[in-house]
KOLGU-4560 file (N, C-alpha, C; in nm, 3 decimals, padded with zeros to 5 digits):
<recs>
<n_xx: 04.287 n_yy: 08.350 n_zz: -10.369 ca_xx: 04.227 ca_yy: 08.234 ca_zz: -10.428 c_xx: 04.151 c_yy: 08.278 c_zz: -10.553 mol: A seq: 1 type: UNK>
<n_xx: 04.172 n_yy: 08.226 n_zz: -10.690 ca_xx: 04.165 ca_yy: 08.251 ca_zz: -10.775 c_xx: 03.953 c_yy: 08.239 c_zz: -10.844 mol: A seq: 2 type: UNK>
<n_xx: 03.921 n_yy: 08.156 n_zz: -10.719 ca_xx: 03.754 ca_yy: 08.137 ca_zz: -10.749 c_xx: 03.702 c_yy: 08.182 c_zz: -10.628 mol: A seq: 3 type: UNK>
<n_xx: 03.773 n_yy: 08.270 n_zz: -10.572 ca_xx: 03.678 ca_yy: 08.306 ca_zz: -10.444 c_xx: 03.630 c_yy: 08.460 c_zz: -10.463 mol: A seq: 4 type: UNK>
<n_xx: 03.508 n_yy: 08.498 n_zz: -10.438 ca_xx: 03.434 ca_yy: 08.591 ca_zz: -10.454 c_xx: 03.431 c_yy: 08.668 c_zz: -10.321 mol: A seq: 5 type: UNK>
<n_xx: 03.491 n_yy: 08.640 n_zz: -10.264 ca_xx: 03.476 ca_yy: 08.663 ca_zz: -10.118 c_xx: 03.543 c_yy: 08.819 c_zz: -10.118 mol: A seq: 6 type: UNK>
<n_xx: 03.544 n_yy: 08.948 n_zz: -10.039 ca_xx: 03.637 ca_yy: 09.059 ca_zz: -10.050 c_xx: 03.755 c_yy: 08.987 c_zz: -09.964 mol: A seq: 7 type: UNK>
<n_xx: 03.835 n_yy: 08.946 n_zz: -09.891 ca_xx: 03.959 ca_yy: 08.877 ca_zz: -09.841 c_xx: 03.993 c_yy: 08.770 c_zz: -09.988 mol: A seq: 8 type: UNK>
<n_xx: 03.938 n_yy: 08.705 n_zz: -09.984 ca_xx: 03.973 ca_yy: 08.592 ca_zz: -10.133 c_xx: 03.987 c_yy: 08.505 c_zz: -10.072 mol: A seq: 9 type: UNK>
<n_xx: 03.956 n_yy: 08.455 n_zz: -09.958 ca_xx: 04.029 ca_yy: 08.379 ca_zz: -09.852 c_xx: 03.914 c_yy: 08.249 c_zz: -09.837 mol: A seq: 10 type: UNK>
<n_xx: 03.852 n_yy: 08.249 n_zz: -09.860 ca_xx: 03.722 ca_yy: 08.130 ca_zz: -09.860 c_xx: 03.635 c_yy: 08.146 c_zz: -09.994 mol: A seq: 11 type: UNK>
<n_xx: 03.604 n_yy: 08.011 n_zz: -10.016 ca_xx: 03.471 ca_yy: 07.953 ca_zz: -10.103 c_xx: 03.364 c_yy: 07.914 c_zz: -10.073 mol: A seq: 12 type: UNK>
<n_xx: 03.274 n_yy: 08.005 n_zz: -10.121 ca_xx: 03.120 ca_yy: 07.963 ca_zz: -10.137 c_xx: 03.079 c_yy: 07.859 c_zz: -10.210 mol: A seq: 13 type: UNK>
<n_xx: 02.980 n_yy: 07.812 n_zz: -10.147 ca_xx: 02.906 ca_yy: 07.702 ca_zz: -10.259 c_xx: 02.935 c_yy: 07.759 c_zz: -10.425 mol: A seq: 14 type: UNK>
<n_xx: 02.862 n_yy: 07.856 n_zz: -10.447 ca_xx: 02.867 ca_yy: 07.870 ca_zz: -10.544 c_xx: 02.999 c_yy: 07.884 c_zz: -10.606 mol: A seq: 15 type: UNK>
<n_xx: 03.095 n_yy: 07.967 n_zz: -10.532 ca_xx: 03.227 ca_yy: 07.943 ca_zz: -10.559 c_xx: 03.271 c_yy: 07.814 c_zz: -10.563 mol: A seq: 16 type: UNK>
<n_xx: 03.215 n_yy: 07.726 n_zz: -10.537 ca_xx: 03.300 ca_yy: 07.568 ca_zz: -10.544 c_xx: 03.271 c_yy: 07.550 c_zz: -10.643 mol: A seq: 17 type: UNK>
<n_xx: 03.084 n_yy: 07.593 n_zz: -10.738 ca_xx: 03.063 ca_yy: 07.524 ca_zz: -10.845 c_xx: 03.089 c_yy: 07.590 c_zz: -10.943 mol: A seq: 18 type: UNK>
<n_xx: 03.134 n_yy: 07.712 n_zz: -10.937 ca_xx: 03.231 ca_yy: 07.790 ca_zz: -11.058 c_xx: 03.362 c_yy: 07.660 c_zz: -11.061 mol: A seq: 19 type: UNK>
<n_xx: 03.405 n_yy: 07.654 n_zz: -10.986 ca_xx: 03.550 ca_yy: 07.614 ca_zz: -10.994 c_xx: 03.540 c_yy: 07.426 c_zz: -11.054 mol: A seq: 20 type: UNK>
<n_xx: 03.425 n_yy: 07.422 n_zz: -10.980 ca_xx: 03.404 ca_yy: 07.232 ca_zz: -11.080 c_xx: 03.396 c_yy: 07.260 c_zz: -11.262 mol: A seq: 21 type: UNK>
<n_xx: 03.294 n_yy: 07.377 n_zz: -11.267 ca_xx: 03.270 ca_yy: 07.398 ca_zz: -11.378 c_xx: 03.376 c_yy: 07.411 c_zz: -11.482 mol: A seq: 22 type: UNK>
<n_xx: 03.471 n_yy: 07.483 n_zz: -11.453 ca_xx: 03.572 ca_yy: 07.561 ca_zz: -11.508 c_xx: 03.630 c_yy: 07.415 c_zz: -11.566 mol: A seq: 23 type: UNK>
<n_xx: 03.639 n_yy: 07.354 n_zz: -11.481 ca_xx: 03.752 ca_yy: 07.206 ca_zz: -11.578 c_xx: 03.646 c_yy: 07.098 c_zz: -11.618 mol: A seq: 24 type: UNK>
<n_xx: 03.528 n_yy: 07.119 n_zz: -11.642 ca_xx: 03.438 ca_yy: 07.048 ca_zz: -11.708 c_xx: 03.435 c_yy: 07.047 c_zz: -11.842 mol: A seq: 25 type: UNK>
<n_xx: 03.449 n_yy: 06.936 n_zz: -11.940 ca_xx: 03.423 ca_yy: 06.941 ca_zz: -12.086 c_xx: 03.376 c_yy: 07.017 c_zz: -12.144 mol: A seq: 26 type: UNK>
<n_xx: 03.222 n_yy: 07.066 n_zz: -12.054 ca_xx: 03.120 ca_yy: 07.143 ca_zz: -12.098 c_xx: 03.190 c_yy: 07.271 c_zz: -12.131 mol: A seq: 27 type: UNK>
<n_xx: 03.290 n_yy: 07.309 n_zz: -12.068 ca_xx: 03.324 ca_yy: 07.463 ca_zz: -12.018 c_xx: 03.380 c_yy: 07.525 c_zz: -12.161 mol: A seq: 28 type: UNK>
<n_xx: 03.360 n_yy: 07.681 n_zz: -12.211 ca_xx: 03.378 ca_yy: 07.744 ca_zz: -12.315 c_xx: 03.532 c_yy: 07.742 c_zz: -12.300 mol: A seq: 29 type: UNK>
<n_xx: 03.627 n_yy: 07.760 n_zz: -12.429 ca_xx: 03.739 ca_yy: 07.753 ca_zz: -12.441 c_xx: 03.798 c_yy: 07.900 c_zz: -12.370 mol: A seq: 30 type: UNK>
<n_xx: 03.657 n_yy: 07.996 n_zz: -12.379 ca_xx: 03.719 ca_yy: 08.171 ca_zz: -12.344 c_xx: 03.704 c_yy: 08.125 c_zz: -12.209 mol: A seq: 31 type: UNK>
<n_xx: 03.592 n_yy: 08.042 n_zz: -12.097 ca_xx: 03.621 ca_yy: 08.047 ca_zz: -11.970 c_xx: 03.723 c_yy: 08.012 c_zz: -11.926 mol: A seq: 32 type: UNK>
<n_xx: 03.793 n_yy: 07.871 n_zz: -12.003 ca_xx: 03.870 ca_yy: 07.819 ca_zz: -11.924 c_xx: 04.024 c_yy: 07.852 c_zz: -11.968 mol: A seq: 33 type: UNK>
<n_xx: 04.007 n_yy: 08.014 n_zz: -12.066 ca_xx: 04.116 ca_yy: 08.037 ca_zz: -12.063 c_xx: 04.120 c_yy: 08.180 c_zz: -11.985 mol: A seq: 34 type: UNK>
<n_xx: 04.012 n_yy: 08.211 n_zz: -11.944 ca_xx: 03.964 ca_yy: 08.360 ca_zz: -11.844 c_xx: 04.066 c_yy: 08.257 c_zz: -11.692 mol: A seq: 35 type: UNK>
<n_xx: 04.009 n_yy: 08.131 n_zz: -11.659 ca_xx: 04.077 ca_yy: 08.116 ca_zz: -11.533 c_xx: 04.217 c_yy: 08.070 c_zz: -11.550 mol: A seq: 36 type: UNK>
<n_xx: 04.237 n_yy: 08.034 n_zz: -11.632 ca_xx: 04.400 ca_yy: 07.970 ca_zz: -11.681 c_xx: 04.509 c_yy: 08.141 c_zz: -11.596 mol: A seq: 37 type: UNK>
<n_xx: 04.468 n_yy: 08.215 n_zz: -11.674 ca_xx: 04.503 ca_yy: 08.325 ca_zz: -11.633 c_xx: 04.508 c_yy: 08.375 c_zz: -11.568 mol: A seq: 38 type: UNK>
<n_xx: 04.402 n_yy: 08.366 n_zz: -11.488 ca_xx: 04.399 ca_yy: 08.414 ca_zz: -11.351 c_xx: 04.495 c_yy: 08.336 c_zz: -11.267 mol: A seq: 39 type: UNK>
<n_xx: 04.498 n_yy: 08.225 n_zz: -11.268 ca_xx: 04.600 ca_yy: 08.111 ca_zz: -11.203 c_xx: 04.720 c_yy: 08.174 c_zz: -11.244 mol: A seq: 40 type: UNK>
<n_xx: 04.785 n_yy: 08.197 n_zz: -11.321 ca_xx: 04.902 ca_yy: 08.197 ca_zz: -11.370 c_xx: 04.977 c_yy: 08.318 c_zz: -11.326 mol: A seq: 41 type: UNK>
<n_xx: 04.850 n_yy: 08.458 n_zz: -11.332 ca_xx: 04.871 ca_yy: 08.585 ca_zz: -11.250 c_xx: 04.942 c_yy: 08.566 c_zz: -11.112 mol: A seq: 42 type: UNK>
<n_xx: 05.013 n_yy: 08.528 n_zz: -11.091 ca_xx: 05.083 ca_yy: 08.505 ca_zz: -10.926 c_xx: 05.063 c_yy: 08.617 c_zz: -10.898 mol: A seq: 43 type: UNK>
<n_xx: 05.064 n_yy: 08.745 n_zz: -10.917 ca_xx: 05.104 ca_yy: 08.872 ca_zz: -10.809 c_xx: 04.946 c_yy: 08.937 c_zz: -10.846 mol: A seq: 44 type: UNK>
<n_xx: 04.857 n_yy: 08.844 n_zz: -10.898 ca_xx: 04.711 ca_yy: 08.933 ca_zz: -10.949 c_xx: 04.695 c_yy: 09.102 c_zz: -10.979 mol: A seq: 45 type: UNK>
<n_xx: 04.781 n_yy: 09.115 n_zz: -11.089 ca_xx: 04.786 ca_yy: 09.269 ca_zz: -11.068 c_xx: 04.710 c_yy: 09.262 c_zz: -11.263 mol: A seq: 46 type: UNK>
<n_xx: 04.664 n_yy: 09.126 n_zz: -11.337 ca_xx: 04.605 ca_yy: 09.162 ca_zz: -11.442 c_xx: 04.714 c_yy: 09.124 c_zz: -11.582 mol: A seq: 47 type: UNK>
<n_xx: 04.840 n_yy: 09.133 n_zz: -11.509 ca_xx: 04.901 ca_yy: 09.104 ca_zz: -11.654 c_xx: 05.050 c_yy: 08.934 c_zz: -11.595 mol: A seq: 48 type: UNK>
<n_xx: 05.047 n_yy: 08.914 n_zz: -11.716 ca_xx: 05.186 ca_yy: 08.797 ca_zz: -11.675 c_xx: 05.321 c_yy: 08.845 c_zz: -11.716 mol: A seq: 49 type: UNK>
<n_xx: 05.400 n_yy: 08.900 n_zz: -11.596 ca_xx: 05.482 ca_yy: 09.018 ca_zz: -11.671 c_xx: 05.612 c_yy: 08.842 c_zz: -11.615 mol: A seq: 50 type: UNK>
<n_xx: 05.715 n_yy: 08.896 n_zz: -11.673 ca_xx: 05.885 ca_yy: 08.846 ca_zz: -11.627 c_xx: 05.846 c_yy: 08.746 c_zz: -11.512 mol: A seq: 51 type: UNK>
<n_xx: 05.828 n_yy: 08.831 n_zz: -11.392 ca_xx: 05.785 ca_yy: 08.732 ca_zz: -11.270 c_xx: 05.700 c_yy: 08.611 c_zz: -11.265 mol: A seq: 52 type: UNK>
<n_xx: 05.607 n_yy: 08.606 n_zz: -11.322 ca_xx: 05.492 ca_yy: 08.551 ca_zz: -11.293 c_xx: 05.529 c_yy: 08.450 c_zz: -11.425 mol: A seq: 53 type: UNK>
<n_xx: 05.578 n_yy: 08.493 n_zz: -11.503 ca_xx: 05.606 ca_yy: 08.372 ca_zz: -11.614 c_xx: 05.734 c_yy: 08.328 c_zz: -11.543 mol: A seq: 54 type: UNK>
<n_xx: 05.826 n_yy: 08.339 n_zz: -11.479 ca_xx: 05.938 ca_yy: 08.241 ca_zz: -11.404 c_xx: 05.860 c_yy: 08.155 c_zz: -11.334 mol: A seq: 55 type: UNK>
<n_xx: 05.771 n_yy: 08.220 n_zz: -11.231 ca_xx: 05.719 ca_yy: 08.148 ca_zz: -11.135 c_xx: 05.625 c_yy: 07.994 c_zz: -11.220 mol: A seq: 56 type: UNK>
<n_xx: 05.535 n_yy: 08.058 n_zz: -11.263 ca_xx: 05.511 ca_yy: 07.933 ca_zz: -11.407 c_xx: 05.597 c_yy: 07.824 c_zz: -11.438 mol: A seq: 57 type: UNK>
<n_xx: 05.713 n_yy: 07.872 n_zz: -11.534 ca_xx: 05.829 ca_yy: 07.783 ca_zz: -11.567 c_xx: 05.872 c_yy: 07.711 c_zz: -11.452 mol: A seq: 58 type: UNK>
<n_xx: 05.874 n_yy: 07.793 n_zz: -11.302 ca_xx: 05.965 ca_yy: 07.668 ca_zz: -11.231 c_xx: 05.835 c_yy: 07.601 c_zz: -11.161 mol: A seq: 59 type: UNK>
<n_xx: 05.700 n_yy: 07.610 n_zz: -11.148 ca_xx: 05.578 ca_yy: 07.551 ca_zz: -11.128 c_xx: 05.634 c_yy: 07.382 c_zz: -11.184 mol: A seq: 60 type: UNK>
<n_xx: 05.610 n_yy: 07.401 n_zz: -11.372 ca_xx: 05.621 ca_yy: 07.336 ca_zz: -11.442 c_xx: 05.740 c_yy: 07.217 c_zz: -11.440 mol: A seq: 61 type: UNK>
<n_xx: 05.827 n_yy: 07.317 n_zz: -11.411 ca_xx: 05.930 ca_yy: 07.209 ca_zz: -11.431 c_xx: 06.020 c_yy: 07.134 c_zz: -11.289 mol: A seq: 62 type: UNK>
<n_xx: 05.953 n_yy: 07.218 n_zz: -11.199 ca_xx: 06.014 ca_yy: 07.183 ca_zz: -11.067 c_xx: 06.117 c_yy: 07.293 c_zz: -11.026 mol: A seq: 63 type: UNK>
<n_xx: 06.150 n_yy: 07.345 n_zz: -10.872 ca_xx: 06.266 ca_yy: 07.410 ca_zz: -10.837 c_xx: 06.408 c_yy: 07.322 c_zz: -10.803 mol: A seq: 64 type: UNK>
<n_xx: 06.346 n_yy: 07.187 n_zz: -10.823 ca_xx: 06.513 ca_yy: 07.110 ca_zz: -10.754 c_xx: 06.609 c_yy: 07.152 c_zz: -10.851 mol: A seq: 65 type: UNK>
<n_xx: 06.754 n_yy: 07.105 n_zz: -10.792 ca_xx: 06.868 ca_yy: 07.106 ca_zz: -10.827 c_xx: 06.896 c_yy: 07.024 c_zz: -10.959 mol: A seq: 66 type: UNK>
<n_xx: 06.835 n_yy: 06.964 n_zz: -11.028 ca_xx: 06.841 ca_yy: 06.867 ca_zz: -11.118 c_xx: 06.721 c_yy: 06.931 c_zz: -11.235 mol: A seq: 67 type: UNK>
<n_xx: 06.628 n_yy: 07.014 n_zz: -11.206 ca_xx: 06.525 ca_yy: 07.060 ca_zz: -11.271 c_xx: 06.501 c_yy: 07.231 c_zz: -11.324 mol: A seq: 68 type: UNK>
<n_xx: 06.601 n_yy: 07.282 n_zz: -11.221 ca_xx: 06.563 ca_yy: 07.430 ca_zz: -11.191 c_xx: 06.677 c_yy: 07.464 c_zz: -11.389 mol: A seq: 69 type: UNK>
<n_xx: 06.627 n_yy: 07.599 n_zz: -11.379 ca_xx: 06.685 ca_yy: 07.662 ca_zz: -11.495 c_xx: 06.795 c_yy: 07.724 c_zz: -11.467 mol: A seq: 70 type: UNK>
<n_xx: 06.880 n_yy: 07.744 n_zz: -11.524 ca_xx: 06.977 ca_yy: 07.826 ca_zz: -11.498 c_xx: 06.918 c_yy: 07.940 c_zz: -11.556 mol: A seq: 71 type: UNK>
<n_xx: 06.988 n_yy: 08.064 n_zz: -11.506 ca_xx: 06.943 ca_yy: 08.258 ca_zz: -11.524 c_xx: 06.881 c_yy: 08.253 c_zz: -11.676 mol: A seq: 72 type: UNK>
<n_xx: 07.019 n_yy: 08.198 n_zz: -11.749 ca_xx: 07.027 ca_yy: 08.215 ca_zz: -11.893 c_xx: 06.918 c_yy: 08.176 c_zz: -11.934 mol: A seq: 73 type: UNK>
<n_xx: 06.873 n_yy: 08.047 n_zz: -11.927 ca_xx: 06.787 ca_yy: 07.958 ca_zz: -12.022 c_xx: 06.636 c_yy: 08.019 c_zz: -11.921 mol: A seq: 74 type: UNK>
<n_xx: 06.622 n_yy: 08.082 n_zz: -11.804 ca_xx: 06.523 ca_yy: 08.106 ca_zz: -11.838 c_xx: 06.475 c_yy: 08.274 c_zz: -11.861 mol: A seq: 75 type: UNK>
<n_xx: 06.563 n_yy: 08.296 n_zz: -11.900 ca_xx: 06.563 ca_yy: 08.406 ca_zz: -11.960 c_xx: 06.511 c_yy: 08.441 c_zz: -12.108 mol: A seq: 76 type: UNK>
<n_xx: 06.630 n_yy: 08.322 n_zz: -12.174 ca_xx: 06.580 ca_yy: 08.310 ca_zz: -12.275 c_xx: 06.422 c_yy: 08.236 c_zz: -12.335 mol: A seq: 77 type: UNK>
<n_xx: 06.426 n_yy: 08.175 n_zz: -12.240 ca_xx: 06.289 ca_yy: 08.129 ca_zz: -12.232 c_xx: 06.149 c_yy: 08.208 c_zz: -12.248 mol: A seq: 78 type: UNK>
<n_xx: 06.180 n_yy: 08.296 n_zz: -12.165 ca_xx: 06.096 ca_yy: 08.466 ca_zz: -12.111 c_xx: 06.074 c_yy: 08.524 c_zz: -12.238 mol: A seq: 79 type: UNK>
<n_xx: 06.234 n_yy: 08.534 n_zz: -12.297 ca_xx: 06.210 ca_yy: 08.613 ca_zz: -12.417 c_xx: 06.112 c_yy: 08.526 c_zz: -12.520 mol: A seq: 80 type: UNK>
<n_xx: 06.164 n_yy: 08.422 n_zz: -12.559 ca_xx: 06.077 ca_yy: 08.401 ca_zz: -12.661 c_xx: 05.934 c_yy: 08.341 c_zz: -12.649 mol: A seq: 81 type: UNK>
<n_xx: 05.899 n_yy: 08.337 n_zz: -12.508 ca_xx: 05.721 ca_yy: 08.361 ca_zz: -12.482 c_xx: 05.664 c_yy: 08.493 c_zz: -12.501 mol: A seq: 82 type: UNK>
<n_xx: 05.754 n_yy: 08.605 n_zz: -12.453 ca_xx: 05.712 ca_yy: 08.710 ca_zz: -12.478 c_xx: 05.718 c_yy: 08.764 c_zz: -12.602 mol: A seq: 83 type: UNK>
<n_xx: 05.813 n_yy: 08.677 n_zz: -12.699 ca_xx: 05.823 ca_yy: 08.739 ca_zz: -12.820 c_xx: 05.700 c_yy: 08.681 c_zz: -12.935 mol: A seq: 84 type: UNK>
<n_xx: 05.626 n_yy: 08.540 n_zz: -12.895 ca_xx: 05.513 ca_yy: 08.501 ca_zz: -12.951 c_xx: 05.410 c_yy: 08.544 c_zz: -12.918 mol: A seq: 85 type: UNK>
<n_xx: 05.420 n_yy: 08.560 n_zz: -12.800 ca_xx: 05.264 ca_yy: 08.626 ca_zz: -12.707 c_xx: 05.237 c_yy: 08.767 c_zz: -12.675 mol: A seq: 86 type: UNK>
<n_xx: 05.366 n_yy: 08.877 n_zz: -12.665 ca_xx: 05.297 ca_yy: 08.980 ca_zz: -12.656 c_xx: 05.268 c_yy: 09.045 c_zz: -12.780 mol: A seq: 87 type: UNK>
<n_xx: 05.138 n_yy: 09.105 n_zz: -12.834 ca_xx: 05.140 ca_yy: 09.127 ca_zz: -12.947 c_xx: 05.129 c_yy: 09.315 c_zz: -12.952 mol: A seq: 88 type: UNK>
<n_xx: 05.114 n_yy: 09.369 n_zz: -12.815 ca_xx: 05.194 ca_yy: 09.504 ca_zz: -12.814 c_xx: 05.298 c_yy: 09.518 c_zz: -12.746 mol: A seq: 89 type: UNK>
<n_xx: 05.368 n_yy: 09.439 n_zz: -12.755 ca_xx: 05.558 ca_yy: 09.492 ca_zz: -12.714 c_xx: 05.500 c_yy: 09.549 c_zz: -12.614 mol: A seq: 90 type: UNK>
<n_xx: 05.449 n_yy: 09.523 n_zz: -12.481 ca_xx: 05.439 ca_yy: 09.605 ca_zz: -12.395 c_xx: 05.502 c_yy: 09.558 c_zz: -12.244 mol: A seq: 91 type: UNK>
<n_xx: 05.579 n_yy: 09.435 n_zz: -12.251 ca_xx: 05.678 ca_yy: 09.367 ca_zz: -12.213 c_xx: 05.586 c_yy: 09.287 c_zz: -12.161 mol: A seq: 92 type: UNK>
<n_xx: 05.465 n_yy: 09.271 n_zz: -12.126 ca_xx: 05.342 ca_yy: 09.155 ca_zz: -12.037 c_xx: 05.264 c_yy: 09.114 c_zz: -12.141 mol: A seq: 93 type: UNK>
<n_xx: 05.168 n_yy: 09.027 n_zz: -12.079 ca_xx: 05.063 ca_yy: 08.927 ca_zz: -12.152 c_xx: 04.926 c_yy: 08.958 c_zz: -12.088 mol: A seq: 94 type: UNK>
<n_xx: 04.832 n_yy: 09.046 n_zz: -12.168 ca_xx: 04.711 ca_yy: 09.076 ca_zz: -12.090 c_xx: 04.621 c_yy: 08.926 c_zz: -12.153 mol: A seq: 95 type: UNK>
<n_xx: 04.518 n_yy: 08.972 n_zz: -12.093 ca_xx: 04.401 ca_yy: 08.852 ca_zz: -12.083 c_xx: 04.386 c_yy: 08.824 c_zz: -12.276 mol: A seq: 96 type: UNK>
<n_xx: 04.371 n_yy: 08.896 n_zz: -12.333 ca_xx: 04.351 ca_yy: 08.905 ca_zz: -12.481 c_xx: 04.483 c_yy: 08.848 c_zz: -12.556 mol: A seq: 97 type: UNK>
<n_xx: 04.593 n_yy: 08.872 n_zz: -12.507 ca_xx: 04.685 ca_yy: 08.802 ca_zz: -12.591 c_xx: 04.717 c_yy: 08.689 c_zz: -12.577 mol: A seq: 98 type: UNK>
<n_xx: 04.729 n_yy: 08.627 n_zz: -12.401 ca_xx: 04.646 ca_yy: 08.495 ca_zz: -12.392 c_xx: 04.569 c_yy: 08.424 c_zz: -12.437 mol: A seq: 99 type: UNK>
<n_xx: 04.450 n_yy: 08.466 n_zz: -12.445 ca_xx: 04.342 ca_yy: 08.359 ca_zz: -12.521 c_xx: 04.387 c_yy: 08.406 c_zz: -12.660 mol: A seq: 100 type: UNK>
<n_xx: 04.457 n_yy: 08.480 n_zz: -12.731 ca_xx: 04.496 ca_yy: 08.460 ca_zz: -12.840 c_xx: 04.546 c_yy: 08.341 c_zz: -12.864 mol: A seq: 101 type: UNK>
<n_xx: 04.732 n_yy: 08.349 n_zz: -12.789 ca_xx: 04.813 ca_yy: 08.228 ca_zz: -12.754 c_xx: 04.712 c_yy: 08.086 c_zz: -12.750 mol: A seq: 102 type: UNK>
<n_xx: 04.588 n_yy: 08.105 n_zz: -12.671 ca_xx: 04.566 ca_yy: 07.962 ca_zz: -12.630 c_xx: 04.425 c_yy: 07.923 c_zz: -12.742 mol: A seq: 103 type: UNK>
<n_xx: 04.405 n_yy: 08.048 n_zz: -12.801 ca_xx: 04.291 ca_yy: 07.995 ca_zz: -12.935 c_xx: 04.430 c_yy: 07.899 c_zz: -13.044 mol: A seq: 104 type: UNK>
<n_xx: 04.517 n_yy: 07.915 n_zz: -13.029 ca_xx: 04.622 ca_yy: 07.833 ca_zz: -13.165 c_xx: 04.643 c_yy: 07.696 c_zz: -13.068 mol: A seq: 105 type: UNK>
<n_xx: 04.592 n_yy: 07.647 n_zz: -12.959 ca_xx: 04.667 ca_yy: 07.550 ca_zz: -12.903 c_xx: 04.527 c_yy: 07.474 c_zz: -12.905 mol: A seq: 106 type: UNK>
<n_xx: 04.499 n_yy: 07.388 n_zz: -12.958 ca_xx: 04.343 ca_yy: 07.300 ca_zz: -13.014 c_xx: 04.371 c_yy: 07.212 c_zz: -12.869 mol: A seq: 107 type: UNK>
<n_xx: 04.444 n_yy: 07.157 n_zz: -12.825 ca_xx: 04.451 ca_yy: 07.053 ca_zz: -12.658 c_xx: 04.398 c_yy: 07.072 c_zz: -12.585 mol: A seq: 108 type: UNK>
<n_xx: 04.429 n_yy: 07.272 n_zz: -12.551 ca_xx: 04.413 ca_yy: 07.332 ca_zz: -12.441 c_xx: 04.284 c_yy: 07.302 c_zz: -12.360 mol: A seq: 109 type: UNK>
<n_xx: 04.167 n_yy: 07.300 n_zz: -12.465 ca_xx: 03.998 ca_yy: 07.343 ca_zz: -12.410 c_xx: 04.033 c_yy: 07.152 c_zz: -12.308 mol: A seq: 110 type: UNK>
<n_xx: 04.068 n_yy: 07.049 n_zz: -12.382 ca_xx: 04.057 ca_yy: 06.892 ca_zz: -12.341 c_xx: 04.142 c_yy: 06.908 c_zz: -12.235 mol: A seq: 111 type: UNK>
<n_xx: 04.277 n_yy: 06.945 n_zz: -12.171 ca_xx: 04.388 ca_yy: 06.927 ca_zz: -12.091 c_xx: 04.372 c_yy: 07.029 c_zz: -11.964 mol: A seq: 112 type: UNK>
<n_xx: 04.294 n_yy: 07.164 n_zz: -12.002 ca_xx: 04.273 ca_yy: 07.229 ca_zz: -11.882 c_xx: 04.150 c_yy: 07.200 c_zz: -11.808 mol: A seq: 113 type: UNK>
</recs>
Protein backbone atom coordinates (compact mmCIF):
# COMPACT_ATOMS: atom_id res chain seq x y z
CA UNK A 1 0.00 0.00 0.00
CA UNK A 2 1.40 2.93 -1.38
CA UNK A 3 0.54 5.42 1.98
CA UNK A 4 1.11 2.99 4.52
CA UNK A 5 3.99 3.52 6.88
CA UNK A 6 3.47 0.51 8.49
CA UNK A 7 6.82 -2.20 8.11
CA UNK A 8 4.18 -5.02 6.35
CA UNK A 9 2.50 -1.96 4.22
CA UNK A 10 -0.49 -3.72 5.01
CA UNK A 11 -2.58 -1.12 7.14
CA UNK A 12 -3.22 2.72 7.61
CA UNK A 13 -2.76 4.93 10.31
CA UNK A 14 -4.62 7.91 11.03
CA UNK A 15 -2.04 9.75 10.02
CA UNK A 16 -1.56 7.59 7.08
CA UNK A 17 -5.17 8.28 6.03
CA UNK A 18 -4.37 12.05 6.25
CA UNK A 19 -1.27 11.85 4.07
CA UNK A 20 -3.36 10.14 1.56
CA UNK A 21 -6.53 12.84 1.74
CA UNK A 22 -3.85 15.32 1.43
CA UNK A 23 -2.09 14.08 -1.53
CA UNK A 24 -5.30 14.74 -3.90
CA UNK A 25 -6.10 18.02 -2.27
CA UNK A 26 -5.79 21.31 -4.39
CA UNK A 27 -3.63 22.46 -1.67
CA UNK A 28 -1.07 19.67 -2.45
CA UNK A 29 2.55 20.70 -4.14
CA UNK A 30 2.82 19.59 -7.78
CA UNK A 31 6.41 17.61 -6.49
CA UNK A 32 4.02 15.73 -3.80
CA UNK A 33 1.56 14.71 -5.91
CA UNK A 34 3.90 13.67 -8.39
CA UNK A 35 6.27 11.82 -5.47
CA UNK A 36 2.83 9.61 -5.04
CA UNK A 37 1.75 9.38 -8.71
CA UNK A 38 4.83 7.29 -8.79
CA UNK A 39 4.76 5.44 -6.25
CA UNK A 40 1.27 4.17 -7.51
CA UNK A 41 2.44 3.45 -10.80
CA UNK A 42 5.68 1.46 -9.33
CA UNK A 43 3.66 -1.94 -9.40
CA UNK A 44 6.66 -4.13 -8.41
CA UNK A 45 7.99 -1.05 -5.86
CA UNK A 46 11.51 -1.65 -6.66
CA UNK A 47 11.92 2.55 -7.38
CA UNK A 48 11.91 2.67 -11.07
CA UNK A 49 8.91 2.22 -13.96
CA UNK A 50 10.75 -0.20 -16.05
CA UNK A 51 8.70 -2.26 -19.38
CA UNK A 52 6.47 -4.04 -16.74
CA UNK A 53 5.07 -1.62 -14.72
CA UNK A 54 4.43 0.75 -17.68
CA UNK A 55 2.23 -2.30 -19.44
CA UNK A 56 0.59 -2.79 -16.29
CA UNK A 57 -0.34 1.14 -16.38
CA UNK A 58 -1.41 1.04 -20.09
CA UNK A 59 -3.74 -1.90 -19.52
CA UNK A 60 -4.92 -0.11 -15.93
CA UNK A 61 -5.88 2.72 -18.32
CA UNK A 62 -7.32 1.30 -20.98
CA UNK A 63 -8.88 -1.86 -19.71
CA UNK A 64 -7.73 -5.76 -20.18
CA UNK A 65 -11.01 -6.81 -22.18
CA UNK A 66 -11.04 -8.25 -25.51
CA UNK A 67 -12.25 -5.12 -27.23
CA UNK A 68 -9.69 -2.80 -25.21
CA UNK A 69 -6.53 -4.82 -24.55
CA UNK A 70 -3.39 -3.96 -26.90
CA UNK A 71 -2.05 -6.11 -29.08
CA UNK A 72 2.10 -7.12 -28.33
CA UNK A 73 2.92 -4.66 -31.12
CA UNK A 74 1.13 -1.50 -30.23
CA UNK A 75 2.06 -1.87 -26.83
CA UNK A 76 5.27 -2.14 -27.40
CA UNK A 77 5.45 0.46 -29.42
CA UNK A 78 3.80 2.36 -27.05
CA UNK A 79 6.67 1.45 -24.32
CA UNK A 80 9.04 2.65 -26.73
CA UNK A 81 7.98 5.94 -27.29
CA UNK A 82 7.25 6.72 -23.43
CA UNK A 83 10.50 5.62 -22.84
CA UNK A 84 11.88 7.49 -25.60
CA UNK A 85 10.32 11.00 -24.12
CA UNK A 86 10.83 10.16 -20.54
CA UNK A 87 13.94 8.43 -20.03
CA UNK A 88 16.44 11.06 -20.13
CA UNK A 89 19.46 8.52 -19.31
CA UNK A 90 18.74 5.74 -21.76
CA UNK A 91 18.78 3.63 -18.87
CA UNK A 92 15.76 1.67 -20.16
CA UNK A 93 13.40 2.92 -16.73
CA UNK A 94 11.86 6.11 -15.40
CA UNK A 95 13.29 7.14 -11.96
CA UNK A 96 11.39 9.57 -9.68
CA UNK A 97 13.30 12.70 -11.39
CA UNK A 98 12.48 11.97 -14.89
CA UNK A 99 8.95 11.69 -13.91
CA UNK A 100 8.34 14.82 -12.31
CA UNK A 101 10.28 16.05 -15.20
CA UNK A 102 7.59 14.35 -17.65
CA UNK A 103 4.84 15.67 -15.32
CA UNK A 104 6.41 19.43 -14.70
CA UNK A 105 5.45 19.82 -18.92
CA UNK A 106 1.87 18.50 -18.25
CA UNK A 107 0.14 21.98 -16.55
CA UNK A 108 -3.48 19.47 -15.82
CA UNK A 109 -1.60 17.14 -13.92
CA UNK A 110 -1.31 19.22 -10.32
CA UNK A 111 -5.80 19.82 -11.07
CA UNK A 112 -6.58 15.94 -12.36
CA UNK A 113 -4.40 14.03 -9.84
Amino acid sequence: MVFSTSPTRDSLSFEDFLDLLSVFSDTATPDIKSHYAFRIFDFDDDGTLDREDLSQLVNCLTGEGEDTRLSASEMKQLIDNILEESDIDRDGTINLSEFQHVISRSPDFASSF
